[in-house]
C-alpha positions in Angstrom: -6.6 -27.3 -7.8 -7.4 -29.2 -4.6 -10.9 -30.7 -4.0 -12.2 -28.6 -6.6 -10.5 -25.1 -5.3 -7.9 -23.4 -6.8 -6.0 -22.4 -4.6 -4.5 -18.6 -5.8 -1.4 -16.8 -3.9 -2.9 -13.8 -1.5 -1.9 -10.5 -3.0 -0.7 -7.9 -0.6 0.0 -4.5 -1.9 3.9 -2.7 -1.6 2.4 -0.1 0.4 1.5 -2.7 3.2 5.0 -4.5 2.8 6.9 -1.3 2.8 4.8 0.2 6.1 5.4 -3.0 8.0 9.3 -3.1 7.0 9.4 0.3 8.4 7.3 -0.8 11.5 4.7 1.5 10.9 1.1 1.6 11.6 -1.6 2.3 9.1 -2.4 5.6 11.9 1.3 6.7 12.2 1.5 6.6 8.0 -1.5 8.5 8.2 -0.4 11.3 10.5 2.8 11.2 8.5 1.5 11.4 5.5 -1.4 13.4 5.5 -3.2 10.6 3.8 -6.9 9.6 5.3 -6.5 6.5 7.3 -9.7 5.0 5.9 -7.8 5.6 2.0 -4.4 3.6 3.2 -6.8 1.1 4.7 -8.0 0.8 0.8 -5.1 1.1 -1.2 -3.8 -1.6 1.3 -6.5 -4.3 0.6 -6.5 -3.3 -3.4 -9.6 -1.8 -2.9 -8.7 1.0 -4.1 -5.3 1.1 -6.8 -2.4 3.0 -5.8 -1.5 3.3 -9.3 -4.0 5.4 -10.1 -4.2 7.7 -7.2 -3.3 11.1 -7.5 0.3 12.2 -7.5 0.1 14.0 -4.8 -1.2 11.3 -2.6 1.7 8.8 -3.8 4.5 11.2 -3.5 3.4 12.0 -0.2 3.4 8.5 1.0 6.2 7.3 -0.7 7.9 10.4 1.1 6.5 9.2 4.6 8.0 6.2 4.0 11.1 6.9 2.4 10.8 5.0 -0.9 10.9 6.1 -4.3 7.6 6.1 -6.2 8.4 3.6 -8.2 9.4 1.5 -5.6 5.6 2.1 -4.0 3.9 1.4 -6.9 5.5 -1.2 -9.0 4.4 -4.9 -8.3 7.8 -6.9 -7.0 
């Protein structure tokens, strides 16, 4: 805690980490995967959780990107 903030480590979803190793944009994963833009957007910010989206929707992203499902949804 500094000057009474806490200061709390920024979260960032595997879906964003995996899409930027693969030097992807949120569009191109989109087109890719069939997947609204405006839902990646989402799942990216933890809006919305990728956990508990419907299988469908993971497989085909984790297919666009060439990761296991696990590897998309489990926090590293």
């Amino acid at each position: 805690m500094r000057d009474g903030y806490q200061i709390r480590p920024i979260k960032v979803s595997n879906l964003k980490k995996i899409r930027i190793r693969k030097q992807m944009t949120q569009k191109e994963l989109a087109q890719k995967s069939g997947v609204p833009l405006k839902n990646i957007g989402n799942y990216e910010q933890l809006r919305r959780d990728l956990g508990r989206a419907r299988v469908d929707i993971v497989m085909s992203l984790a297919k666009a990107l060439d990761v296991t499902v696990e590897e998309l949804i489990n926090d590293n």
